[in-house]
C-alpha positions in Angstrom: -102.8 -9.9 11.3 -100.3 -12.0 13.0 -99.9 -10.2 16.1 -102.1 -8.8 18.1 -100.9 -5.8 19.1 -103.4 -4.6 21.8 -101.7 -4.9 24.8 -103.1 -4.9 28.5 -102.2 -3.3 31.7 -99.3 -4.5 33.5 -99.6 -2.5 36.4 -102.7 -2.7 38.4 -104.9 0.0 37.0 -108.4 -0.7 39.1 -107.9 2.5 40.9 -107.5 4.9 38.3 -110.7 6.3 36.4 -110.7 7.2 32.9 -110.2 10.5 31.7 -113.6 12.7 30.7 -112.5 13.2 27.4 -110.2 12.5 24.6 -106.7 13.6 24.3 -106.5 16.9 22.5 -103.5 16.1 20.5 -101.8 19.6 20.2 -101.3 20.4 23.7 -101.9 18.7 26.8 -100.9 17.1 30.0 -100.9 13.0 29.7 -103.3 11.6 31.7 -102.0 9.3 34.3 -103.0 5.9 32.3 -101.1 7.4 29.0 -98.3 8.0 31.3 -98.3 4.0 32.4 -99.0 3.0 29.1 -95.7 5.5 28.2 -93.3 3.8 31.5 -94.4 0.4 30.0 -93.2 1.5 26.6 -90.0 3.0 27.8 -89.4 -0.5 30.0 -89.5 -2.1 27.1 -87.6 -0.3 24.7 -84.6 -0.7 27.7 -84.7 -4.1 28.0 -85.7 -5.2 24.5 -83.4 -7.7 22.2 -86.0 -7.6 19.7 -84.6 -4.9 17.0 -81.3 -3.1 17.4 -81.8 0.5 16.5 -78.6 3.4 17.8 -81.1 6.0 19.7 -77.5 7.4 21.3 -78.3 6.5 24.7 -75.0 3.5 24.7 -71.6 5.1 24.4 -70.4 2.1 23.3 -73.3 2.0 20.2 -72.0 2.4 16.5 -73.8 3.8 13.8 -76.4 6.4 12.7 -77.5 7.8 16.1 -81.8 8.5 15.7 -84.0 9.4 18.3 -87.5 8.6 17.6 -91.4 9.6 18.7 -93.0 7.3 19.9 -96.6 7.0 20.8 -98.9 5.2 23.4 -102.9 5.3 22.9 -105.3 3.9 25.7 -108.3 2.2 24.4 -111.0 -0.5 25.0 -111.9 -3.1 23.4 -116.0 -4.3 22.7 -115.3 -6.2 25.6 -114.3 -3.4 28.0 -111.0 -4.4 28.5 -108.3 -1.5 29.2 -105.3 -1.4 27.4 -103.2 0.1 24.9 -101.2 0.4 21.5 -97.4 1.6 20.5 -96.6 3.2 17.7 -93.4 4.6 16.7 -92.8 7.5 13.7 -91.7 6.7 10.8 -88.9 3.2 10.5 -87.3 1.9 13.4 -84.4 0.3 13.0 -85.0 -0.1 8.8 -88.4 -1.8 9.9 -92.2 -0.8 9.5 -93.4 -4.1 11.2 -92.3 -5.1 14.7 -93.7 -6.6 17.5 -95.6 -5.0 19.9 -95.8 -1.5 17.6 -99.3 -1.0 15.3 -98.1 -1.2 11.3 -98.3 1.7 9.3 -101.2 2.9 7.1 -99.6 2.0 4.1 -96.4 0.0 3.8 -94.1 1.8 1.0 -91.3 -1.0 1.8 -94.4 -4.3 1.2 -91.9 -6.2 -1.2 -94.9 -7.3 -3.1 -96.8 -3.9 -3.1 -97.7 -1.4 -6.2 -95.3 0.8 -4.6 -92.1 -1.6 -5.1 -93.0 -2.4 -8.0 -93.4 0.8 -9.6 -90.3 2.3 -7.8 -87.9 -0.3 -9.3 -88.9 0.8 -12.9 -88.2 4.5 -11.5 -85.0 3.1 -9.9 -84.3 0.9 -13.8 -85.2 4.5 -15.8 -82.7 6.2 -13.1 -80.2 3.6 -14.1 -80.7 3.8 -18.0 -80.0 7.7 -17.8 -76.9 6.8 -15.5 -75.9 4.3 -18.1 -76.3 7.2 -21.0 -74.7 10.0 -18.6 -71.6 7.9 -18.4 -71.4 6.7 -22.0 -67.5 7.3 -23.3 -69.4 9.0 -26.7 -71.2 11.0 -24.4 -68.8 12.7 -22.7 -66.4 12.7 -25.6 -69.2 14.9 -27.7 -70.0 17.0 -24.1 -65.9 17.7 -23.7 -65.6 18.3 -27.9 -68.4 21.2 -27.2 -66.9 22.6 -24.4 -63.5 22.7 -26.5 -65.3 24.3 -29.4 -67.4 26.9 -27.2 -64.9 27.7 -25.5 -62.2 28.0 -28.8 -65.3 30.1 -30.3 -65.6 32.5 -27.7 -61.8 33.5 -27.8 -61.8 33.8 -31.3 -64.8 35.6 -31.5 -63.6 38.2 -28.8 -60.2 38.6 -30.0 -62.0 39.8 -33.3 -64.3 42.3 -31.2 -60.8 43.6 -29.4 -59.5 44.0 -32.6 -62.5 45.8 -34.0 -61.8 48.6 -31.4 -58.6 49.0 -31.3 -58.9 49.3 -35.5 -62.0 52.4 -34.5 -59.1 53.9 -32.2 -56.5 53.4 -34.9 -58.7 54.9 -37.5 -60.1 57.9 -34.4 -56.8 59.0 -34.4 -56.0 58.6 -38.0 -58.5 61.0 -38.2 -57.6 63.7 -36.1 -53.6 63.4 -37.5 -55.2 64.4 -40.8 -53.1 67.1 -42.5 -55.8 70.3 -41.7 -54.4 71.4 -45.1 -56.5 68.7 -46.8 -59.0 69.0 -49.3 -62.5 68.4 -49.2 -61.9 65.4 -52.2 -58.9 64.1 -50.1 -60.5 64.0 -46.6 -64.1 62.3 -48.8 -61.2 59.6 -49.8 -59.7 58.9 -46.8 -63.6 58.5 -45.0 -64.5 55.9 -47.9 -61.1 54.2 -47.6 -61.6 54.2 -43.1 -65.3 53.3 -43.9 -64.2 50.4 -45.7 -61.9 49.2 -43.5 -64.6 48.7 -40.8 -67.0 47.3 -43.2 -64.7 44.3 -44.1 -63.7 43.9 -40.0 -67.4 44.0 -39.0 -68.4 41.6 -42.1 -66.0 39.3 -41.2 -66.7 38.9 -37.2 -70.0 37.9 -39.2 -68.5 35.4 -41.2 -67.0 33.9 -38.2 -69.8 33.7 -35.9 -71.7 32.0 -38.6 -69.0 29.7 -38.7 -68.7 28.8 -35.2 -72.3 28.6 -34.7 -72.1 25.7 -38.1 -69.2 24.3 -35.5 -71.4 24.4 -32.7 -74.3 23.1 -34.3 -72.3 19.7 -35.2 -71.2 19.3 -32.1 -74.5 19.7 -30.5 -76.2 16.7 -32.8 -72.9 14.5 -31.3 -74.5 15.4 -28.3 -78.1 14.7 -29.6 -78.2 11.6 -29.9 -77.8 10.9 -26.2 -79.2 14.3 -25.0 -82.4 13.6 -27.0 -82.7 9.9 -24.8 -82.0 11.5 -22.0 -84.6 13.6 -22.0 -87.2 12.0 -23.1 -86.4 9.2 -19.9 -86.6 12.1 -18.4 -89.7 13.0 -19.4 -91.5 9.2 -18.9 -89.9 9.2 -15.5 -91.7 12.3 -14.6 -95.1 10.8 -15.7 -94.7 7.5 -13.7 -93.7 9.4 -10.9 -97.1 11.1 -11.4 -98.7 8.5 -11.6 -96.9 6.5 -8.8 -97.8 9.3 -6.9 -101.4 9.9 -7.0 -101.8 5.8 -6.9 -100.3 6.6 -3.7 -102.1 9.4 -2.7 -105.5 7.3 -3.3 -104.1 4.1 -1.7 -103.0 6.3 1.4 -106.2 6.8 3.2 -107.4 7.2 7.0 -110.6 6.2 8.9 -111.9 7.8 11.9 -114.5 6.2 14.6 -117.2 6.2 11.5 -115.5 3.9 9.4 -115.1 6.5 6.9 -112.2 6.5 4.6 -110.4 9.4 3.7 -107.4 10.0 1.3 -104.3 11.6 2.0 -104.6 13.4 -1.3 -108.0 14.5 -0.1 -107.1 15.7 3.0 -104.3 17.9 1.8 -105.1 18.5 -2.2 -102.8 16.4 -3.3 -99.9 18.1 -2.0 -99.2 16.6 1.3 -96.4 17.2 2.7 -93.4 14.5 3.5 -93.9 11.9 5.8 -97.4 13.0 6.1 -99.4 9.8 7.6 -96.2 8.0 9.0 -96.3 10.2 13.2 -97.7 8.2 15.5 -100.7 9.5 16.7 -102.1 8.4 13.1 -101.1 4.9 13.0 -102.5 4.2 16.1 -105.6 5.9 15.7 -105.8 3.7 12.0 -105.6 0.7 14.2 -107.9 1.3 16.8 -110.8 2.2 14.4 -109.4 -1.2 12.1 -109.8 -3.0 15.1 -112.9 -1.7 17.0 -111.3 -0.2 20.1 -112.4 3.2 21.4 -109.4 5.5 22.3 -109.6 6.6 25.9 -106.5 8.8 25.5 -103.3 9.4 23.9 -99.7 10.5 24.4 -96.4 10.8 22.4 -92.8 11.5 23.4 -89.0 11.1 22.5 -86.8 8.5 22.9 -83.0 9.0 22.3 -80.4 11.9 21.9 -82.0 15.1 20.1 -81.5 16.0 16.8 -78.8 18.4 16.0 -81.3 21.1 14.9 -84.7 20.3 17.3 -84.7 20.4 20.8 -86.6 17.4 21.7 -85.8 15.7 25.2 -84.9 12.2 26.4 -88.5 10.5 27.5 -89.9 13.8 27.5 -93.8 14.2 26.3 -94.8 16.6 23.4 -97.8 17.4 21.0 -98.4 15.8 18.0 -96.8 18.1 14.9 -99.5 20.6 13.3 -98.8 20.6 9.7 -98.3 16.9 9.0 -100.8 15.8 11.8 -103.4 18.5 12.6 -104.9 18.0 8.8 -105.3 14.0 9.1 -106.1 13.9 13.2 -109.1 16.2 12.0 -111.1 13.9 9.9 -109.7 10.5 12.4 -111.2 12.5 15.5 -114.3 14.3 14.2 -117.0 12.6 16.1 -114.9 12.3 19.1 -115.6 14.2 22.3 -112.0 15.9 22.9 -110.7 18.3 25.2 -111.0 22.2 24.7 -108.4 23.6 22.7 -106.1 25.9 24.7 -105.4 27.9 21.9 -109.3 29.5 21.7 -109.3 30.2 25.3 -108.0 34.2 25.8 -104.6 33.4 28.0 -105.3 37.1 29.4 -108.7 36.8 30.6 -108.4 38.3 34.3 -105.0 39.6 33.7 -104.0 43.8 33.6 -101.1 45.2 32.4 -99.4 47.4 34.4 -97.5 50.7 34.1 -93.9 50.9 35.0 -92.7 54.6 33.4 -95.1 56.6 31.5 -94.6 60.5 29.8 -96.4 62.4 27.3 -94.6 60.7 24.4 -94.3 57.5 25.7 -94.6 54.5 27.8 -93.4 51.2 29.2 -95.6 48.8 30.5 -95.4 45.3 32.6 -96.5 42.4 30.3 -97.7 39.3 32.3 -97.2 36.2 31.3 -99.8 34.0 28.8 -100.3 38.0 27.5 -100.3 38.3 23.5 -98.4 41.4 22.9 -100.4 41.5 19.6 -103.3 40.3 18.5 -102.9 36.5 17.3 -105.1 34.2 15.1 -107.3 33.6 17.2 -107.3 35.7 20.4 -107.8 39.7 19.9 -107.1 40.7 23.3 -103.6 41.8 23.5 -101.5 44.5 24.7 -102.1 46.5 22.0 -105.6 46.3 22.4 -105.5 46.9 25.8 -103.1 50.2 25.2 -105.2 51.4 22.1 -108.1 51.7 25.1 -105.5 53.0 27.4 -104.3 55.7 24.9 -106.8 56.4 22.6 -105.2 59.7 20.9 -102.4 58.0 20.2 -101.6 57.3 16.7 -99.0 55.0 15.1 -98.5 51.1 15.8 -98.1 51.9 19.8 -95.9 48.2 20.2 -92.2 49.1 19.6 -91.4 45.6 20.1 -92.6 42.1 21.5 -92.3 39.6 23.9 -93.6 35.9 23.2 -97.1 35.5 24.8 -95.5 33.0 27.7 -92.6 35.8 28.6 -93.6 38.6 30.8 -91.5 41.8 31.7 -91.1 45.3 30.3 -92.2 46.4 26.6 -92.2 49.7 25.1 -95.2 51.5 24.2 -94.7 54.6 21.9 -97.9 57.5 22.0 -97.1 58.6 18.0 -95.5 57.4 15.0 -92.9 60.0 15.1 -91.8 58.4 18.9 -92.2 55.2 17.5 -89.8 55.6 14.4 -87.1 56.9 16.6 -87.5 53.8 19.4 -87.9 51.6 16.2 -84.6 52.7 14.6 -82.7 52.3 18.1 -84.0 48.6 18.0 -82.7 48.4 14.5 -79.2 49.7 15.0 -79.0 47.3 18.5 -78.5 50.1 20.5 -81.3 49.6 22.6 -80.0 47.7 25.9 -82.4 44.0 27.3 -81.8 42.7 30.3 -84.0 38.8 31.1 -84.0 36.5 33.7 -84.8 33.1 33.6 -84.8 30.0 35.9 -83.3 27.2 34.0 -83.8 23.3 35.0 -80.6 22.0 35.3 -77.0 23.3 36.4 -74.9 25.9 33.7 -71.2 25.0 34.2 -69.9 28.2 33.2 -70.3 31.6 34.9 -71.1 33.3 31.8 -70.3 32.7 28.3 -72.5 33.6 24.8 -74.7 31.3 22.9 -74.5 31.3 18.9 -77.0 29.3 17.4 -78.9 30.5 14.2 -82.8 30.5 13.9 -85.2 29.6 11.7 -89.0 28.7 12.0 -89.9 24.6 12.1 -92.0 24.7 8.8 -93.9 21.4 9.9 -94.3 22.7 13.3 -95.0 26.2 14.1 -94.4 28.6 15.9 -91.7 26.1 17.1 -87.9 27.4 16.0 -84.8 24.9 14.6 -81.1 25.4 14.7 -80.4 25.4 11.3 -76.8 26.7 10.5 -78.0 26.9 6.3 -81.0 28.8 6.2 -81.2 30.4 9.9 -80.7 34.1 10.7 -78.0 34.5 13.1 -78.6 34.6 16.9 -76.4 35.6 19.4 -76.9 35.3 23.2 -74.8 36.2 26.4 -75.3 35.0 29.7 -74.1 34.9 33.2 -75.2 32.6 36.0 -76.9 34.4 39.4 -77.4 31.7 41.6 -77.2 27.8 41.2 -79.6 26.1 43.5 -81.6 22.9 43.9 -80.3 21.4 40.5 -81.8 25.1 39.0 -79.4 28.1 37.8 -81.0 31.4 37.8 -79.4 33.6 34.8 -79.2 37.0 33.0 -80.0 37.1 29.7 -78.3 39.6 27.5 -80.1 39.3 23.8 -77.6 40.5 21.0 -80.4 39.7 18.3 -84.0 39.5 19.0 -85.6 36.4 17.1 -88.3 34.2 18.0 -88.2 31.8 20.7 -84.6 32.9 20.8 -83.7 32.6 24.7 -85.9 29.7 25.0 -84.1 28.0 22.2 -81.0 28.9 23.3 -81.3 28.0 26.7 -82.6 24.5 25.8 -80.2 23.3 23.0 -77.7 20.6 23.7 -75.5 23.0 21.6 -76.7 26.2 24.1 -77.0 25.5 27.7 -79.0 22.5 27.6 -81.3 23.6 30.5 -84.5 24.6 29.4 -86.5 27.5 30.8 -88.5 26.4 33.9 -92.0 26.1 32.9 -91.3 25.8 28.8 -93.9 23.8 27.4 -92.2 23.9 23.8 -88.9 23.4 24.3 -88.9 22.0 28.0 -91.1 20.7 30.8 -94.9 22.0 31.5 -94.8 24.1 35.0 -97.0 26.7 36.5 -95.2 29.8 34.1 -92.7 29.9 31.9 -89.7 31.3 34.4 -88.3 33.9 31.8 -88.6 37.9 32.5 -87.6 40.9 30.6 -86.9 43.1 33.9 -84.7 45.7 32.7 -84.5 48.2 29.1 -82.6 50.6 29.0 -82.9 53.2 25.9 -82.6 56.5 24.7 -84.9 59.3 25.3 -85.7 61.0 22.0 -87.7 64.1 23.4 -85.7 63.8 26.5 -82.4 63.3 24.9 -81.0 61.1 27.7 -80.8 57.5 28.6 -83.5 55.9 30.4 -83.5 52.7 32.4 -86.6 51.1 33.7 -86.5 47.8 36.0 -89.1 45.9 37.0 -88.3 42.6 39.1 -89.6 39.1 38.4 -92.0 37.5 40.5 -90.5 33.9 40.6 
């Protein structure tokens, strides 16, 4: 270790006392040293010369633009000093060793390393097959069986096109057949039509066999380098094992016990990528390397967002479930943390209301931090609520949702005949939603529609990417209310109904790029997240007429 990289205070921190608890790492508010430790960081990383790295914050800047995470932990050392640690996630700028920032757990890019070593005889078996792939002989043998395939197939076919049209021939030879024939005459002509299809059908035999003897030479051209090929193939695929699970048992994690634990352990050796290389790991690593006790800990983005995340400039956010959660379990276990939110029932104290209600159905007012359905974790929901609210009613009762942060107006059918005909309306789009929201930031436009395609992060749920390949399209329109105080109050119009879609879609640089007041996903922590479904309007099926129920937002 050539750099020390635990850093103290420059701001005078006498005043400030240190937090109960650790940092629970999937949601929280920074404490106010993480958040010094954080404006330090960010100082830094606008004044530095030390790296060059394009985050896209210079207009001027050339080159890949990357954001990055970037991570601060608060710690002590044995003798009580306060301070702190950076990390950043994965490389910055090409580098996993820089001043100031804690190294990684393993270094993949260590010239003289296992890993090196073993990829360049990957990279040399990569370039042999190259070398084979592009051999003249190859490709003269791989364009000679092409020629002959195809050659074969024509002939072949033409022989099966003349096969019919010789049965058709022969069908109507047949039915032309003098009626005044005799029984010996017509016995003649079947053995003489009989034979003329044996010989056609014998000799689409004798062809195949002969294209196939063709083929078959062509094919041992192409042996002799197909054959190498794949057995490179083949060893590459073992020493990539290998490589692999050298890896996966040189990859390993302490926490405050000094106890090791290997990546491939942690996730039965099928971790997923990049796995290890966040932030909140690598400092932790050094901490427990070092013998400082984390006090708390905070991560957030630096740079323009990616084109499919939303992820704000300087903004704070959790650390990411699937890569993180598994590894930050064994790091922390010992550690005193703070509760998890996501055990605590967000609708404890809170009723549902009801807006409109009939004998075949009803529509209620969800508040907001209300499960519509039961979750993981938390049972309480409105469908548990409305199953004790209505309990003769049979069916599924929710005809659709509203994320547990949104509050507003949800249908509740009393049968499963009511709710089939409310669930087809939702299908066909003819159901009419009406949301408000109070965005942070000013909307240019007066109204305008948002077309952004959705699908579910995979290493972060329930969190949703743009993804223009794999999404499921989303279509939003919009138009502005009010602009006020650097806010714009909107209307919401959903075309499609996916997850997170409004909140998505109002935070995207590609959208409005104003996140919902009060979205602690995809925007800024606040007292509520300022989105409302306040009007529905849909049609009756006993009633046979168009209902429209409002109910007005309380922010």
């Amino acid at each position: 270790m050539t750099f020390n990289k635990f850093q103290l205070f420059k701001t005078n921190i006498s005043g400030i006392a240190l937090p109960a608890k650790f940092t629970f790492p999937f949601y929280y508010e920074p404490h106010e040293l993480s958040i010094l430790a954080a404006k330090e960081l960010q100082e830094y990383l606008t004044t530095q010369t030390d790296f060059e790295h394009n985050f896209g914050l210079q207009e001027r800047q050339t080159g890949l633009v990357i954001g990055k995470m970037f991570g601060v932990l608060v710690c002590q050392d044995k003798a009580g000093n306060l301070g702190y640690l950076w990390a950043f996630s994965g490389k910055l700028a090409e580098n996993n060793h820089l001043n100031f920032f804690v190294p990684p757990v393993f270094d993949m890019l260590e010239q003289d390393g296992f890993f090196k070593k073993e990829e360049e005889v990957l990279n040399a078996i990569n370039r042999e097959i190259e070398i084979l792939k592009k051999d003249n002989n190859y490709l003269s043998a791989k364009e000679h069986w092409a020629t002959t395939q195809k050659k074969a197939t024509e002939d072949l076919q033409n022989q099966k096109e003349r096969i019919k049209e010789l049965k058709i021939a022969r069908d109507i030879k047949r039915q032309n057949f003098s009626t005044n024939a005799t029984p010996t005459e017509i016995e003649k002509l079947e053995q003489e039509l009989s034979e003329e299809s044996k010989k056609e059908s014998i000799l689409l035999k004798k062809m195949t066999k002969y294209w196939n003897y063709q083929l078959e030479d062509v094919e041992k051209e192409m042996a002799v380098f197909s054959d190498k090929i794949a057995k490179l193939k083949e060893l590459r695929k073992q020493k990539s094992g290998e490589l692999q699970q050298q890896l996966f048992n040189q990859y390993a994690f302490l926490n405050q016990n000094k106890k090791l634990k290997s990546i491939g352990e942690i996730f039965d050796n099928n971790p997923p990528a990049g796995a290890g290389e966040c932030a909140a790991p690598k400092l932790l690593q050094y901490a427990f390397e070092n013998n400082l006790t984390p006090i708390a800990m905070a991560e957030f983005w630096w740079g323009q967002s990616p084109k499919s995340e939303v992820r704000k400039h300087q903004q704070f956010y959790p650390a990411c479930r699937s890569k993180c959660e598994p590894i930050l379990e064994h790091m922390l276990e010992g550690i005193v943390m703070d509760d998890n939110p996501f055990l605590n029932n967000p609708a404890d104290g809170k009723d549902i209301s009801i807006v409109y209600e009939d004998e075949y159905l009803a529509v209620i007012n969800k508040p907001a931090e209300f499960l519509s359905v039961p979750g993981k974790n938390i049972k309480d929901s409105v469908y548990q609520r409305v199953k004790i609210l209505y309990p003769e009613a049979s069916g599924p009762l929710i005809v659709h949702r509203l994320d547990m942060s949104t509050s507003g107006l949800l249908l509740i059918a009393k049968s499963e005949i009511i709710y089939k005909e409310l669930q087809s309306q939702f299908i066909k789009r003819t159901v009419q939603k009406r949301y408000v929201a109070l965005l942070d930031g000013i909307v240019a436009e007066d109204e305008g529609s948002i077309d952004l395609p959705l699908r579910v992060d995979l290493d972060n749920r329930p969190n949703q990417l743009v993804c223009y390949e794999y999404g499921k399209p989303a279509q939003t329109k919009y138009k502005v209310i009010e602009r006020k105080e650097r806010k714009t109050r909107v209307h919401f119009f959903p075309i499609s109904g996916r997850t997170h879609q409004l909140r998505v879609h109002a935070s995207h640089r590609l959208g409005l790029n104003c996140p919902i007041i009060g979205d602690d996903l995809y925007g800024s922590k606040s007292d509520r997240l300022h989105l409302h479904a306040e009007e529905i309007t849909f049609w009756h099926p006993v009633l046979k007429e168009n209902i429209t129920i409002f109910e007005e937002a309380e922010f």
